[in-house]
Structures are given as C-alpha cells and as structure tokens.
N, C-alpha and C positions, 0 to 999 in steps of 0.2 A: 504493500500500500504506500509507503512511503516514496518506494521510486516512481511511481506512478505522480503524485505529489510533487516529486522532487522534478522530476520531468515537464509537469506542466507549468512550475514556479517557473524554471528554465525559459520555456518556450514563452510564457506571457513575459518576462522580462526582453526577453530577446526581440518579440515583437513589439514593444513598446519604444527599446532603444530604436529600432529602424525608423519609427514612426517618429520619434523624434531627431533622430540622424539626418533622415529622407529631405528635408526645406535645406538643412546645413549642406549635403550634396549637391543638392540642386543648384545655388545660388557660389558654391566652389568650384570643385572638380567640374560637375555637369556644364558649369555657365563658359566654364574656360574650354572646354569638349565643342560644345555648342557654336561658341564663336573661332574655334580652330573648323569645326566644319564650314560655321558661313566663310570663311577667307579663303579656305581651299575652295570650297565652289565658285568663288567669283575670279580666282584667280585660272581655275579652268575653263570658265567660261571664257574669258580674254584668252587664253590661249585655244578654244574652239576657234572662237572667232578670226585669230590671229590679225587683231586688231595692231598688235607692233610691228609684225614684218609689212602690212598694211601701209603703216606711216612711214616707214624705213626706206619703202620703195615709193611714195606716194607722187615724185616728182620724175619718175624713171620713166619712159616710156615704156607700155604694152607692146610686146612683138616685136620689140626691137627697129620699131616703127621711130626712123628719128626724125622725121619729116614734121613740119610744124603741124599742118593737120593730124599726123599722127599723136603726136605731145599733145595736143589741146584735147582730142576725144581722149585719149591715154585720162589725161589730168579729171576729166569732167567726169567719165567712167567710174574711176577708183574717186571721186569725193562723194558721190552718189553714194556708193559702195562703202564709204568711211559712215556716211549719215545714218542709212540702215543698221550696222552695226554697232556705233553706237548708242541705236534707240536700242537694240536688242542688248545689250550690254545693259544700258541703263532698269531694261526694266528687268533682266535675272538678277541685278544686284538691288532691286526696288523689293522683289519676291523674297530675295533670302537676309535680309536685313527684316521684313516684314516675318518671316517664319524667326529669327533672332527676337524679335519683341513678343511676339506671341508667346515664344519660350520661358521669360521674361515675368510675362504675366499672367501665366497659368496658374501657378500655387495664389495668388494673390484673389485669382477668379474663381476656380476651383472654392476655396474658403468662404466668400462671399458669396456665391450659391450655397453653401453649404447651412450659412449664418439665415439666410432668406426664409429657405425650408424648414428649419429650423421655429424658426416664425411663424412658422404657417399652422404648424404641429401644436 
C-alpha cells in the first residue's frame, strides 16, 4: 500500500512541477527555439529567393546581351523581378514574425480563456 502511495505522491508532485516549469520553458528555452526557427526560415527564404545573387548581378546584362537595348530590357526585367520578390520576401517574413507573436501570446490567451470560463461556471 505504501508504494502504491508513494508512487502516486511521486507522480502528483512531478506533474505539478511540469505544470509549473511549462510558462518558465516556454518564455526561455522554447522562446529562444522559436525565434532560432523564425531567423532560419526567413533566412531560407532569401536564399529560395536568391534575392543576393539577384542584386549582385542586377546591373549585368541577361544573355550576354551587351547591346544597349539588351542592358535596358536586361535592367527592367530583373527590377521587375527584384519587386516580386521582394513582396514575397516581405510577406514570409510578415507570416513568421506573425507565427513568433502568436507564440508569444499563447500562455497569456490560453489563461484568459481559461479565467472567462471560469466565470461563467
């Protein structure tokens, strides 16, 4: 009977710590996990893009085209081409800056629904 006892002291203790651990993780470890993930994706995204070699060559002629009409469609092509991209740039890093706040403010919302219903009860 006693380890039976003793085992359950255990396990409520143990799920209590976690339960109070869980906010202290979140807003540590997990926050700094979180915004290592948002920086890697937006730095993969730039490199999807290839937004640098983009600017790198931005002035270069297409096709080896060095004739001035060549250079002028070259130029207007690839800024066209810079636009798009970085609207698309702008909005994956608008999306995972947005999934980082959300993160953010989960425990915070979580809890305050929790306080509502509570209310209601």
């Amino acid at each position: 009977m006693t380890f039976i006892l003793t085992s359950l002291k255990i396990v409520a203790v143990d799920i209590s710590w976690s339960i109070v651990y869980f906010p202290i993780w979140w807003y540590s470890s997990g926050l700094k996990m979180a915004a290592l993930f948002v920086f890697r994706k937006i730095s993969d995204a730039e490199q999807a893009l290839a937004i640098g070699i983009l600017l790198r060559y931005l002035f270069k002629p297409m096709y080896a085209d060095y004739t001035k009409s060549g250079r002028a469609i070259s130029l207007v092509v690839r800024i066209i081409h810079l636009c798009v991209l970085l609207v698309l740039f702008i909005v994956a890093t608008i999306f995972y800056f947005t999934l980082f706040i959300v993160w953010l403010m989960l425990i915070p919302a979580v809890i305050y629904f929790i306080y509502l219903n509570a209310q209601v009860i």
